[in-house]
N, C-alpha and C positions, 0 to 999 in steps of 0.2 A: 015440359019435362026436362030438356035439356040444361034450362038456366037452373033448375033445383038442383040438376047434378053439378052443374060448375058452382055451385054454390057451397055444397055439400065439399066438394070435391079442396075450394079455396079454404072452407074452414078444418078441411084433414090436414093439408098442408101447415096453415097456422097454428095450431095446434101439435103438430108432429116438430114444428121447429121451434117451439117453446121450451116444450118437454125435452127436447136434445139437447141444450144448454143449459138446464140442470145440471151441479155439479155435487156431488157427496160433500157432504163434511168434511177436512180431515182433522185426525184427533188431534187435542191439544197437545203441543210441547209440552213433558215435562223436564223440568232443570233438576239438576244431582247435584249435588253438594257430600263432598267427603268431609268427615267430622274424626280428625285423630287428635286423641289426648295422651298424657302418659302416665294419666292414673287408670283410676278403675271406674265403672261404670257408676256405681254408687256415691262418688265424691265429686264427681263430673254433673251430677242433677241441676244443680243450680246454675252452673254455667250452660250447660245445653239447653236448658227452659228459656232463658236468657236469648239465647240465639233465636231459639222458635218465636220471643214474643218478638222479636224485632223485624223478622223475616215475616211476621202475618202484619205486623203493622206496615209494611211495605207492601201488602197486598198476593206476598207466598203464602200457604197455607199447607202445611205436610201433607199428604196422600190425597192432593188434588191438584196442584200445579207443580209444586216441586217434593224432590223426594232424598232426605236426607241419611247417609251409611255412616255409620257410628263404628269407629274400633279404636281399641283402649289400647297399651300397651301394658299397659300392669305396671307400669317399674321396670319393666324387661327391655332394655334400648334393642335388643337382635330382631325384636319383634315390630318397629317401626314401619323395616320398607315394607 
């Protein structure tokens, strides 16, 4: 009886320090990118598509590894910083 419980007893042990050494996930990075122009959102399409196809062919992809903030100035230079 006593060798089933050192037996029992050795495999709680190995098991208990298995399972301790599990470590979580952590989330992925994701990378930011600021995107300022000094026109408007509308005249800017082609050049900002332009960006995204170049940054997925390098392996970025918008709202999964990296995350790109767009702001336009309009023509208005006070509006930059």
């Amino acid at each position: 009886m006593s060798r089933r419980i050192l037996v029992l007893f050795c495999l709680l042990i190995t098991v208990l320090l298995i399972t301790g050494s599990v470590h979580a996930q952590q989330p992925k990075k994701v990378s930011r990118i600021g995107y300022l122009s000094n026109t408007d959102p509308a005249g800017e399409s082609t050049r900002s598509e332009a960006i995204r196809v170049a940054l997925r062919d390098l392996g970025y992809v918008e709202g999964q590894n990296i995350a790109i903030e767009y702001r336009y100035t309009e023509g208005k230079r006070d509006r930059a910083p």
